[in-house]
C-alpha positions as CSV (number, residue, x, y, z in Angstrom):
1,X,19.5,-1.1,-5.9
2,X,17.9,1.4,-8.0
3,X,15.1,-1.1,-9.7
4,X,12.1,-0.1,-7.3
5,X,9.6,-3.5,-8.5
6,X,12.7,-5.4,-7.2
7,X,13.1,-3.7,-4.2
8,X,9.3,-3.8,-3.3
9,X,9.2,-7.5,-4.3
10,X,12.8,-8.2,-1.7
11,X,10.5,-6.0,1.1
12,X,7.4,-8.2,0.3
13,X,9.2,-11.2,0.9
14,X,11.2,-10.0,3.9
15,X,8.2,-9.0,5.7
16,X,6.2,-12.0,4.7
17,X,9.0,-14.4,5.7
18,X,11.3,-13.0,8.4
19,X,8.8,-10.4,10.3
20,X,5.6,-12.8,9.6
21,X,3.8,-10.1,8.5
22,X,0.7,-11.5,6.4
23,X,-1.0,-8.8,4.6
24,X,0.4,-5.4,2.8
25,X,-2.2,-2.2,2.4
26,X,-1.4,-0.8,-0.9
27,X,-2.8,2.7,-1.1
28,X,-2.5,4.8,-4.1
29,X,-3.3,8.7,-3.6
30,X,-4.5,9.0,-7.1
31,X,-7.5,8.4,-8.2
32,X,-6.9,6.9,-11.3
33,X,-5.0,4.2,-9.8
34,X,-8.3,2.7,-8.4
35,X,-8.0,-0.2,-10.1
36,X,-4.4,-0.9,-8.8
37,X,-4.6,-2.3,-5.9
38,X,-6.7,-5.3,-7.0
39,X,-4.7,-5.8,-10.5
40,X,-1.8,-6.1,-7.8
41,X,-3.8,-8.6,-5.7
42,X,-4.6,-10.8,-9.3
43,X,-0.7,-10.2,-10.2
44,X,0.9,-11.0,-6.7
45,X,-1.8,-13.8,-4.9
46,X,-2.8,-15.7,-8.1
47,X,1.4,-16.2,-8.6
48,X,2.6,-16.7,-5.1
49,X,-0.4,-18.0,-3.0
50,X,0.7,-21.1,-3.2
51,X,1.1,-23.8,-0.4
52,X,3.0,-26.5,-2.7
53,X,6.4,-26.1,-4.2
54,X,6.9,-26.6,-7.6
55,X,6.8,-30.8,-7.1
56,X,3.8,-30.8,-5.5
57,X,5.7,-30.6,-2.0
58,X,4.0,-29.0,0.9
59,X,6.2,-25.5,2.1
60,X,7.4,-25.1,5.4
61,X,6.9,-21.3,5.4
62,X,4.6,-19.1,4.0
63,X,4.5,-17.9,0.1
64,X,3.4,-14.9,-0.5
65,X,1.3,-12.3,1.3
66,X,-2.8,-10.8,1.2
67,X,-3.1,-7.6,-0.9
68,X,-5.7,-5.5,-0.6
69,X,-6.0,-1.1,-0.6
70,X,-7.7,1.5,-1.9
71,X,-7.0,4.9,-2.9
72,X,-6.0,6.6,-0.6
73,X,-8.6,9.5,0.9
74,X,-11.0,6.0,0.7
75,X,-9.0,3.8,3.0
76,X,-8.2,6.9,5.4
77,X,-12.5,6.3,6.6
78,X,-12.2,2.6,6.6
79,X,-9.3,0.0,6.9
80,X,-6.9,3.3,8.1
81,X,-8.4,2.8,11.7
82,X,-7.2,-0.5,12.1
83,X,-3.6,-0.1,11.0
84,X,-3.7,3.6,13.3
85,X,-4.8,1.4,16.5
86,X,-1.8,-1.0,16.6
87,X,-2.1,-3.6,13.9
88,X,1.1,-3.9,12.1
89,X,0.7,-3.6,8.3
90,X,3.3,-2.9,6.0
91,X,1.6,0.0,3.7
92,X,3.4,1.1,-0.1
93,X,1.9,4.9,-0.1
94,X,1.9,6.3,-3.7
95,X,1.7,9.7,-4.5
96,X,2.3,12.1,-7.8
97,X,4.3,14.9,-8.6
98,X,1.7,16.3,-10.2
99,X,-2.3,16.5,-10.6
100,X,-3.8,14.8,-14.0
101,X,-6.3,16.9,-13.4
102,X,-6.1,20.4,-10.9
103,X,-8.1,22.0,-9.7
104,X,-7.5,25.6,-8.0
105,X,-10.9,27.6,-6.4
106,X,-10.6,30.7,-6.4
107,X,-9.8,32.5,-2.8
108,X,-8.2,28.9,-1.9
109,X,-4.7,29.0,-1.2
110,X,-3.9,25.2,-2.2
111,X,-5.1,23.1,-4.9
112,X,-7.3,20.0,-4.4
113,X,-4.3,17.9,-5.2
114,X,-1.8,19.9,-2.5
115,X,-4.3,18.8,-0.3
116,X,-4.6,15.5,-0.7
117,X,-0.5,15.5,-0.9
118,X,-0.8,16.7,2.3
119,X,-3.1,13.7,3.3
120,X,-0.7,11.6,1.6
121,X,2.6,12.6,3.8
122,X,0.6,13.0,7.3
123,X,-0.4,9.5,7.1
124,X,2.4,7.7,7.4
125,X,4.1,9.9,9.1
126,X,1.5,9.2,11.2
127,X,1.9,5.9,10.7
128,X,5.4,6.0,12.0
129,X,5.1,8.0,14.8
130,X,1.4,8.4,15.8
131,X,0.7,9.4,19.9
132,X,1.3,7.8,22.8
């Protein structure tokens, strides 16, 4: 219960399997996780995207799911729209404690990376509630 790669792979498969739910946006606010989401895509596609079991027998359900994201401020001005409008995507948000690299201006209250935190928790909040 406290091993978070197992607990993201049992979601993957839940929502995959039992709420046929095809795709996952990964979306790293950081960005020197860039490269993430498509080493996840390699990892996770390559290994499950397969249509045969281990025998060479056809499956009856679906294995695995499509990966694909970008960091986060990125995929806000492209792919965001689509999940915003209605189409259901599970989304793994990542965010940090703390900046690799601040940056405060002077006469600004917040720091470049307490504003892109604050990007990172309106979206799915968002997400989860949006407008009717």
């Amino acid at each position: 219960e406290k091993n978070i790669p197992v607990l993201l792979g049992l979601l993957s498969i839940w929502n995959v399997s039992f709420f046929g739910y095809p795709a996952r946006a990964i979306l790293p606010y950081s960005q020197a996780l860039e490269k993430f989401a498509p080493h996840i895509q390699q990892v996770s596609m390559e290994s499950n995207g397969k249509g045969v079991s281990i025998d060479g027998v056809p499956l009856p359900y679906e294995a695995g799911e499509i990966d694909f994201g970008e960091p986060g401020t990125n995929g806000q001005h492209s792919f965001y729209q689509l999940i915003h409008q209605g189409r259901v995507i599970p989304c793994d948000f990542i965010g940090s404690a703390k900046s690799q690299q601040p940056i405060h201006l002077k006469g600004e209250v917040v720091s470049n990376h307490d504003e892109l935190m604050s990007n990172f928790f309106a979206q799915p909040d968002a997400l989860a509630f949006g407008k009717t």
